[in-house]
C-alpha positions, 0 to 999 in steps of 0.5 A: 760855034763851039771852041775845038779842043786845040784852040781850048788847050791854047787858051789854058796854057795862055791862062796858066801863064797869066796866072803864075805871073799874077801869084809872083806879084802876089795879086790874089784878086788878079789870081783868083779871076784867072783861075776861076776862067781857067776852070771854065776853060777846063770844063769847056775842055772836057766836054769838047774832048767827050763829044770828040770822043764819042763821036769817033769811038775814040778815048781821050787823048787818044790822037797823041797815044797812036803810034806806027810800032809800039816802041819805036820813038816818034815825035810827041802828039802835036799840040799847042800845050798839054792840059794844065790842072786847075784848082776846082771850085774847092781848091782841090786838084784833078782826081788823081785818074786824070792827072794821071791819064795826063802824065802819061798821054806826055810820057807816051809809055808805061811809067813808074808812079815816081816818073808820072808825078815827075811829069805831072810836076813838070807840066801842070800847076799841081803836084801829084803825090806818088802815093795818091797813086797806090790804089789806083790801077785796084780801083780802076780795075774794080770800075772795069768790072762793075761797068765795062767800057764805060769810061773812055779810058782807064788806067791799067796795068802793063804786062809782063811778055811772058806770063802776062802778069802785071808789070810790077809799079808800071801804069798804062793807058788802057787806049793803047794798044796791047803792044804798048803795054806789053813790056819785054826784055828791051822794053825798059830801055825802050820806053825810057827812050820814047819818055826822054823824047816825048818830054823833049817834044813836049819841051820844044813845043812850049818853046815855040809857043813862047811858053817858058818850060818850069825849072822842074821840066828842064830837070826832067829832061836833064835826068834823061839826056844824062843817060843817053849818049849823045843828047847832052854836054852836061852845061845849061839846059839840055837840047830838045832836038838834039834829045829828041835825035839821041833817043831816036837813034839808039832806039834803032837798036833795040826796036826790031827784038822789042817790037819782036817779043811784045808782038808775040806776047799781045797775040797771045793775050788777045787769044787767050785772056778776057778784056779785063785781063788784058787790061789789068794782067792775069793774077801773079799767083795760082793762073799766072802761066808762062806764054809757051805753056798758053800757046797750044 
């Protein structure tokens, strides 16, 4: 019987572990074996995760990316571990689509190239360069238009709530839905506090599993709680359940306004725009209209 994805993520976050302790005693046989194995997992992975998604018409991921409102901050999809990169056979990372899809299936929300390496970095063993970033959203658009649905996901814009125009330097998940992706006045502040709870939870879980989190992961953490009151005392490593309540209770704030104006703006787009604007926004120049002047 085949191994479900939950069980092949815990086996890869078990390799992960293995392997960074094999290269600080610098045994690079010993290094060599786990990554060969963790690359097998890995493609074991995928392929459960597509049979998985295929046969639930669902993308990647997908079970972590739901959530009850669009902006509300809920807890992080309950998993052992999130999927580590490994090294492919000629010692190259992930394409850089996944390792992005991965960063922000933690994140939870639209996020700056900056933060999606930030996160990557935090989580998995290679880095993403901020920069590999530069020509995704055009090249993935480009394989929208050329193949339609093809893939289970894509990574897209998200949208400005009045003229549903790319938001500028934010990147989405094209599983999510329209109000997700929609970014409105309270927007920022709401998703930078879904970020600070879903790396928290993130957190929490690597914890539990016996899973020490990285150095780069509690500094993560610490940038968010630092902006938000109530989440920590500026000594050691922030809290996670406390980050988590922090960001949970100043959310009730700005959730009902948000969820407000990215309700009315995705309502607009579904009438209004084809499937490949509402992934990647309507051009900024010439079409760009706000959302009053496209509601009859």
């Amino acid at each position: 019987m085949s191994a479900s994805p939950e069980e092949l993520e815990a086996r890869m976050a078990e390799l992960r572990a293995r392997l960074r302790e094999a290269v600080r005693a610098r045994d690079r046989a010993g290094a060599d074996r786990i990554r060969r194995e963790l690359r097998q997992v890995e493609d074991s992975w995928n392929r459960a995760v597509d049979a998985e998604a295929d046969d639930a018409g669902e993308a990647v991921g997908e079970a972590a990316d739901n959530a009850d409102g669009p902006t509300a901050v809920q807890e992080p999809p309950h998993r052992s571990a999130s999927t580590p990169a490994a090294p492919n056979r000629l010692g190259l990372a992930l394409p850089v689509r996944e390792q992005v899809h991965q960063s922000l299936t933690i994140l939870g929300a639209p996020a700056s190239p900056k933060l999606i390496s930030a996160a990557y970095e935090a989580f998995f063993t290679d880095p993403l360069v901020p920069s590999r970033l530069a020509s995704l959203r055009r090249d993935e658009e480009r394989s929208f238009t050329a193949q339609g649905h093809s893939r289970p996901y894509y990574i897209c814009a998200a949208l400005t709530y009045d003229r549903l125009t790319p938001a500028r330097g934010l990147l989405a998940v094209s599983t999510w839905s329209l109000e997700r992706r929609v970014i409105g006045p309270l927007s920022p502040r709401a998703d930078f506090l879904a970020h600070a709870a879903r790396v928290a939870g993130q957190i929490e879980r690597m914890c539990a599993a016996g899973h020490e989190p990285a150095e780069a992961a509690w500094r993560l953490l610490r940038r968010f709680a630092f902006n938000i009151p109530g989440a920590y005392d500026h000594d050691g490593h922030p809290d996670p359940a406390r980050v988590i309540a922090a960001a949970r209770a100043e959310s009730q704030v700005h959730t009902a306004n948000d969820e407000s104006d990215r309700r009315g703006s995705a309502a607009v787009a579904r009438e209004k725009l084809s499937d490949a604007q509402q992934l990647f926004g309507v051009a900024p120049l010439g079409e760009a209209r706000t959302v009053s002047e496209t509601t009859p």
